[in-house]
DSSP file (Angstrom, degrees, kcal/mol; ACC not computed):
  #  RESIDUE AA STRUCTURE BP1 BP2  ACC     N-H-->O    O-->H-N    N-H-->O    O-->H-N    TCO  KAPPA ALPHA  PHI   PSI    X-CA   Y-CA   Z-CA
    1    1 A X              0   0    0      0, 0.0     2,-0.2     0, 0.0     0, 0.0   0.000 360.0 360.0 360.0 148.4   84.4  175.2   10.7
    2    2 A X        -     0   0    0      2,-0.0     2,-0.3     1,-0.0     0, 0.0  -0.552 360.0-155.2 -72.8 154.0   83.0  172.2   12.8
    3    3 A X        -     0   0    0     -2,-0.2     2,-0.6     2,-0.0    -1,-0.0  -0.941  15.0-174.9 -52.4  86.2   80.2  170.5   11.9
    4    4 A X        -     0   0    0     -2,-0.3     4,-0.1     1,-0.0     5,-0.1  -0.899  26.1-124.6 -94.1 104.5   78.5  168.7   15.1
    5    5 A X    >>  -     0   0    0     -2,-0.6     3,-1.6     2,-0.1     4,-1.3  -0.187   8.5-135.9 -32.9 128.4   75.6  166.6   14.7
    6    6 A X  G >4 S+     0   0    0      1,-0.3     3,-9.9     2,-0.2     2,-3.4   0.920 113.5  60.6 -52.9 -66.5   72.3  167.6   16.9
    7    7 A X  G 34 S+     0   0    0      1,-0.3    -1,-0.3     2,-0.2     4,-0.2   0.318  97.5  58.6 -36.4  13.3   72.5  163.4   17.5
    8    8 A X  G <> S+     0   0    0     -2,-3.4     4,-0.9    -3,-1.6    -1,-0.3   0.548 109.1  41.4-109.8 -41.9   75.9  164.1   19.0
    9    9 A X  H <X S+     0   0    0     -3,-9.9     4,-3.0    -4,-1.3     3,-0.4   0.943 112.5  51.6 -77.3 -38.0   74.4  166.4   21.6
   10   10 A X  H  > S+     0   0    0     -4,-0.5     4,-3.0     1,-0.2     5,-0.4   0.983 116.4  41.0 -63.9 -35.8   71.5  164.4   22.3
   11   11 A X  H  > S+     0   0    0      1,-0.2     4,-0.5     2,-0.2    -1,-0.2   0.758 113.1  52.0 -49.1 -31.0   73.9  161.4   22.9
   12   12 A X  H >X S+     0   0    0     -4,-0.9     4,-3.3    -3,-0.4     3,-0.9   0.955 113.3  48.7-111.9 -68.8   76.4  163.4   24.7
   13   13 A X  H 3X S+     0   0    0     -4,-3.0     4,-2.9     1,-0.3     5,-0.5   0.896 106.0  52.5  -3.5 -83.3   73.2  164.6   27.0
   14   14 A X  H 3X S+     0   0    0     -4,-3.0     4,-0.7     1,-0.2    -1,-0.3   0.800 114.2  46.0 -56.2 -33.0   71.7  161.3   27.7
   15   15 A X  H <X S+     0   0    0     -3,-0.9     4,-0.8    -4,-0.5    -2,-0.2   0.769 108.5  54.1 -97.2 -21.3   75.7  160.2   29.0
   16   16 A X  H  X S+     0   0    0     -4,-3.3     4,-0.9     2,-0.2     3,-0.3   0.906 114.1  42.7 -77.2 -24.4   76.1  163.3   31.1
   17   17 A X  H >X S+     0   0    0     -4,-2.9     3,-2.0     1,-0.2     4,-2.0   0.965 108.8  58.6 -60.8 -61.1   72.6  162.3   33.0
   18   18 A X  H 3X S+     0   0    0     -4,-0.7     4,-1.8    -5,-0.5    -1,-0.2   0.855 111.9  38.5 -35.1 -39.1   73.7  158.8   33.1
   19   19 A X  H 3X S+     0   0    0     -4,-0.8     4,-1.5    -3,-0.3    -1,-0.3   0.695 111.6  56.1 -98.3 -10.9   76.9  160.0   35.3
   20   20 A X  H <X S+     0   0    0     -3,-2.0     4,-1.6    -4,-0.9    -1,-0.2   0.802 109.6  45.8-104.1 -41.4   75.1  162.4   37.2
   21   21 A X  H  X>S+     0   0    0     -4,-2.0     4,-1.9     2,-0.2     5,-0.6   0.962 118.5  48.0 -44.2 -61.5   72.6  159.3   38.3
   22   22 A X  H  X5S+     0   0    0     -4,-1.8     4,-2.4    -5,-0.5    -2,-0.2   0.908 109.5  46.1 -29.5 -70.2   75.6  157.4   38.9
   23   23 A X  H  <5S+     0   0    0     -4,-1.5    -1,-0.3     2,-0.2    -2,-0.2   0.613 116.9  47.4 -71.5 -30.3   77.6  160.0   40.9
   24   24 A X  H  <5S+     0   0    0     -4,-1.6    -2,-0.3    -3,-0.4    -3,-0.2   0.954 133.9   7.4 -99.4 -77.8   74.3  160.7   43.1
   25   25 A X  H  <5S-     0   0    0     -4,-1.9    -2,-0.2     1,-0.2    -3,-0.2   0.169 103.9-111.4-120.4  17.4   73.2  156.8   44.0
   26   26 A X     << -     0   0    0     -4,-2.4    -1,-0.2    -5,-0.6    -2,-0.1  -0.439  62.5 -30.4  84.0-171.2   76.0  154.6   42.6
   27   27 A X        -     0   0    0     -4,-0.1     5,-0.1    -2,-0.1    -8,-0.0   0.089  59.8-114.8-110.9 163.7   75.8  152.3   39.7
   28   28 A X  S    S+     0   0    0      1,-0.1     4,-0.0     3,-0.1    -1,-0.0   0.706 118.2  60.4 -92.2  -9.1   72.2  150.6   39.0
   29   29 A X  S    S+     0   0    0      2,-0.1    -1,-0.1     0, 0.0    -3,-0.0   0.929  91.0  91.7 -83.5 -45.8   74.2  147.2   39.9
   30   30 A X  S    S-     0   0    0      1,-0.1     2,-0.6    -5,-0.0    -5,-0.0  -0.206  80.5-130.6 -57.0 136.3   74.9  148.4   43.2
   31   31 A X        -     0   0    0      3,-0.0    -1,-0.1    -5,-0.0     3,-0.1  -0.828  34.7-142.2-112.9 118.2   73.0  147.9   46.0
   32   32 A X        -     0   0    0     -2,-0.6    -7,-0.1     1,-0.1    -6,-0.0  -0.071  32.0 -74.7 -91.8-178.0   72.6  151.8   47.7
   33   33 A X        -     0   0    0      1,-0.1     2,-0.3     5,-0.1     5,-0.2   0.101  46.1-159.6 -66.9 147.9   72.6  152.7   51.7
   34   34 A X        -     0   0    0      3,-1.2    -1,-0.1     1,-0.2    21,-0.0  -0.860  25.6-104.9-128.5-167.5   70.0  152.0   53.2
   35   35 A X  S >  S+     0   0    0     -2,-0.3     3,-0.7     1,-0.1    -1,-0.2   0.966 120.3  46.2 -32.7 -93.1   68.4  153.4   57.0
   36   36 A X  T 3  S+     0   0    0      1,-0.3     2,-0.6     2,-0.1     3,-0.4   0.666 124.1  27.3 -51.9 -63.6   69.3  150.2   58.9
   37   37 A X  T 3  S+     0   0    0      1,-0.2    -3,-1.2     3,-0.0    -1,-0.3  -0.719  88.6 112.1 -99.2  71.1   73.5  149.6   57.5
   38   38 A X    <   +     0   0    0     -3,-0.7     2,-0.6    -2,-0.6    -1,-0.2   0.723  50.2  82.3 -60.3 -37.9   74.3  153.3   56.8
   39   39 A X        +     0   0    0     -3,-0.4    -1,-0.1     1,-0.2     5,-0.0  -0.638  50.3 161.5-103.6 130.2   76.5  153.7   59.2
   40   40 A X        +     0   0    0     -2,-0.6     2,-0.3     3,-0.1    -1,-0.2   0.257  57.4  55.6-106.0  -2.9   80.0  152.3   57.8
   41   41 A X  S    S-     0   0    0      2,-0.1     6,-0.1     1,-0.1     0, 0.0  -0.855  77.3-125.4-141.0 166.5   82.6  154.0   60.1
   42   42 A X  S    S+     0   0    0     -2,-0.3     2,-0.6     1,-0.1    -1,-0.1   0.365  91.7  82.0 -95.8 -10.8   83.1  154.0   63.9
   43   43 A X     >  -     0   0    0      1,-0.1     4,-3.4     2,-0.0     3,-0.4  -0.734  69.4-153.9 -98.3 113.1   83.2  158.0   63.9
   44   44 A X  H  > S+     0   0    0     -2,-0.6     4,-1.1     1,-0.2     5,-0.2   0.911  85.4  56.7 -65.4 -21.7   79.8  159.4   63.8
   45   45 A X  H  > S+     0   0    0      1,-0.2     4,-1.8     2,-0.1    -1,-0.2   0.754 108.6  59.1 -79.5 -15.6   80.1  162.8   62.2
   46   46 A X  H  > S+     0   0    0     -3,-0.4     4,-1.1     1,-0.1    -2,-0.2   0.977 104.1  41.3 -70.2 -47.6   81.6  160.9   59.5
   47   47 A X  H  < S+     0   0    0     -4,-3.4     4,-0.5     2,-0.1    -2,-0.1   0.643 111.3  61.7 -84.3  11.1   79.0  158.8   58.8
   48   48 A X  H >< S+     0   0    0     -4,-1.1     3,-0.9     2,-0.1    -2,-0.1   0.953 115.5  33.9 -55.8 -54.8   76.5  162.0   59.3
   49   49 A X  H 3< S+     0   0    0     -4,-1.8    -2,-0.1     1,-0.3     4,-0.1   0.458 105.1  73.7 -91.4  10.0   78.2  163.8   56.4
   50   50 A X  T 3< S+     0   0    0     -4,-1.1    -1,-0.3    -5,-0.1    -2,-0.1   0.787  78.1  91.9 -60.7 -44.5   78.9  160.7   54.4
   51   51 A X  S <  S-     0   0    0     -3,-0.9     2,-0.5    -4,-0.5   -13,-0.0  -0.143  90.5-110.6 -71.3 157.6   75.1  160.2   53.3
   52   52 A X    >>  -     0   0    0      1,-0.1     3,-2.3   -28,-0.0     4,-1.8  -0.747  34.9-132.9-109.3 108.8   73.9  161.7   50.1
   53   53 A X  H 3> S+     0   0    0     -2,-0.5     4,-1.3     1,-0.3     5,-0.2   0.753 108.7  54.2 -57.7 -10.3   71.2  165.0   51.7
   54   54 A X  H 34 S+     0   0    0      2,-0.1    -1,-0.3     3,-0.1     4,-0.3   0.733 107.2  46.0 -93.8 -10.0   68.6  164.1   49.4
   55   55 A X  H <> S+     0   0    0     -3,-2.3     4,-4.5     2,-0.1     5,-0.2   0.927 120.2  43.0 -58.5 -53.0   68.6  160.2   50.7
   56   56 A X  H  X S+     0   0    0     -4,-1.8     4,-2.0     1,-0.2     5,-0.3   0.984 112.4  55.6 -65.7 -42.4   68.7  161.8   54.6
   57   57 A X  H  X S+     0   0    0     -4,-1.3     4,-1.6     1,-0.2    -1,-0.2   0.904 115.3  35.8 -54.5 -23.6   66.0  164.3   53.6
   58   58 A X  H  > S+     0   0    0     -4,-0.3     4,-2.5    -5,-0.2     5,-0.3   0.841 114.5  54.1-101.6 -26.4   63.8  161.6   52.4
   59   59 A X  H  X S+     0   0    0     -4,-4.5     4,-1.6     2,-0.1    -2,-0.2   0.871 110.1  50.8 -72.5 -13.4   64.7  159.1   55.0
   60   60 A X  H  X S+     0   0    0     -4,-2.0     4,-1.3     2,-0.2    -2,-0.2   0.731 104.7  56.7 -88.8 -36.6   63.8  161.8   57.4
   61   61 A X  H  X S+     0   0    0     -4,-1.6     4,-1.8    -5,-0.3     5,-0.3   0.960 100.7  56.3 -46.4 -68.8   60.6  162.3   55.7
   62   62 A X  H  X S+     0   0    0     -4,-2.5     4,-0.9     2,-0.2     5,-0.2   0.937 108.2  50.2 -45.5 -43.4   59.4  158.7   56.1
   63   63 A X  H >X S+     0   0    0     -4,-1.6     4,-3.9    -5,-0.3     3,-3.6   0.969 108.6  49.6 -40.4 -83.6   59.9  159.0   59.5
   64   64 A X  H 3< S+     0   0    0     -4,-1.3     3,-0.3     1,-0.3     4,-0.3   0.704 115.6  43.3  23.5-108.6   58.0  162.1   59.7
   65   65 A X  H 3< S+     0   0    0     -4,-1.8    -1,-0.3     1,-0.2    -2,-0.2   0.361 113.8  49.0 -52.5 -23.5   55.1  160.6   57.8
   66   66 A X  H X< S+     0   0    0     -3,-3.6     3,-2.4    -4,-0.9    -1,-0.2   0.897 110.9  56.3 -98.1 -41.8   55.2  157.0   59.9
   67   67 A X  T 3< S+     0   0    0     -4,-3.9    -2,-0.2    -3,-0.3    -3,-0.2   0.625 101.7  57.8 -46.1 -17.0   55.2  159.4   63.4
   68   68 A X  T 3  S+     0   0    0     -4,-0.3     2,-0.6    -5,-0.2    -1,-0.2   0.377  87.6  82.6 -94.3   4.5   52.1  161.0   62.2
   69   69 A X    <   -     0   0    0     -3,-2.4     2,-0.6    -4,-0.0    -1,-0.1  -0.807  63.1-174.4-106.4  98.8   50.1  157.8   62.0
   70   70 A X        -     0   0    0     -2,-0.6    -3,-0.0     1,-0.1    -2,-0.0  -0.689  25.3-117.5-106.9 123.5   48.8  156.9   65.5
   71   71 A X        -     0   0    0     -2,-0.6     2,-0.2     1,-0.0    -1,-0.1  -0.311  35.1-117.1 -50.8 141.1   46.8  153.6   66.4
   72   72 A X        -     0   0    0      1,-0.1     2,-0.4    -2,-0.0    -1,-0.0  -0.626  29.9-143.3 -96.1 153.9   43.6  154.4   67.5
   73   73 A X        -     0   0    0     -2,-0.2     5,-0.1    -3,-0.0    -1,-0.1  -0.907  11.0-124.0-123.8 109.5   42.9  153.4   71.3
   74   74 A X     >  -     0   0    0     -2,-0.4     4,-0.6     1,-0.2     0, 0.0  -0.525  13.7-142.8 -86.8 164.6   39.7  152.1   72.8
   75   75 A X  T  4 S+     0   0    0      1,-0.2    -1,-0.2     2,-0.2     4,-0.1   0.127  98.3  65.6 -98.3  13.2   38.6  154.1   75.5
   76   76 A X  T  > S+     0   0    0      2,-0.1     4,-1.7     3,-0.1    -1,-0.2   0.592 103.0  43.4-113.5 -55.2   37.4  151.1   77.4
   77   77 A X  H  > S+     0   0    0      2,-0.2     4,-1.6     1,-0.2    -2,-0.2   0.763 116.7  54.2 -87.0 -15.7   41.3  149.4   77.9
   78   78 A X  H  X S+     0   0    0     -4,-0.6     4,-1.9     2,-0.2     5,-0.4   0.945 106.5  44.8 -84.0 -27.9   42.5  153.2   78.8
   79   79 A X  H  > S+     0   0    0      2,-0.2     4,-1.3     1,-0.2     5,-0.3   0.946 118.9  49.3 -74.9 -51.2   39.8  153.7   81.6
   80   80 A X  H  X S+     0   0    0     -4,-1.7     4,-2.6     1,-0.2    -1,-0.2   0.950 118.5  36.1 -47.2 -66.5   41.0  150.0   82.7
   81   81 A X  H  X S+     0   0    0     -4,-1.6     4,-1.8     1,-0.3    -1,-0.2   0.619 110.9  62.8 -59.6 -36.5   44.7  150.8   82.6
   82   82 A X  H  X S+     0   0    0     -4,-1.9     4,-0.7     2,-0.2    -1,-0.3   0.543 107.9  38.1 -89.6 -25.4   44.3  154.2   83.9
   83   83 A X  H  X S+     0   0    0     -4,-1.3     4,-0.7    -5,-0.4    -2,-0.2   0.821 115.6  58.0 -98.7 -54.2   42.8  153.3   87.4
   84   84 A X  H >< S+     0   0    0     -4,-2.6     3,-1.0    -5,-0.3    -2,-0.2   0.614 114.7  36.9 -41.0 -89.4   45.3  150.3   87.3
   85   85 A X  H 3< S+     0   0    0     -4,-1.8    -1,-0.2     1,-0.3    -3,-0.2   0.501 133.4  21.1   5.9 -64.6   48.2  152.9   86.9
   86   86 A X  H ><  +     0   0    0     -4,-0.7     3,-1.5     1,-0.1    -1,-0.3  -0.507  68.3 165.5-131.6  57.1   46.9  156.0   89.3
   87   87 A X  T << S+     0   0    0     -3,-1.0    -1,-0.1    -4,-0.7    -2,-0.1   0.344  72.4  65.4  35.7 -66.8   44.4  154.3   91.7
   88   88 A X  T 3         0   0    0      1,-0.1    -1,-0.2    -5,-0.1    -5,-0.1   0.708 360.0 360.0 -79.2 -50.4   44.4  157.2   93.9
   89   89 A X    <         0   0    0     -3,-1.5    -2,-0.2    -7,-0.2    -1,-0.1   0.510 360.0 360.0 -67.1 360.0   42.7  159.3   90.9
């Protein structure tokens, strides 16, 4: 019969995470995709389905989240703006 140390599993554990980190965002040395340089190839459905979906899901969040933040507007430069613009009104 075998005889496996528990310290065999946990080690063995701790290196399947490690490759699974790896295999999902590259190497910790590597410097990973970002927004701006994703796109590496000249065909675009390539570099759609190139991107890793929980990187686009979260860049697609931040977006989200930046579109919902609106500068607030004094009502003073729209009334200005707003007879420059439509006149007639």
């Amino acid at each position: 019969e075998i005889q496996i140390k528990p310290i065999f599993f946990i080690f063995l554990n701790i290196l399947l995470i490690y490759a699974y980190v790896v295999a999902l965002r590259g190497h910790f040395t590597y410097n990973a995709l970002r927004v701006s340089s994703y796109e590496f190839s000249i065909i675009k459905a390539f570099n759609e389905i190139s991107t890793n979906p929980l990187m686009a899901f979260s860049w697609a969040y931040k977006e989200y989240k930046n579109q919902q933040e609106f500068k607030s507007v004094d009502t003073k430069q729209l009334n200005q703006l707003e007879e420059k613009l439509f006149p007639m009104f």
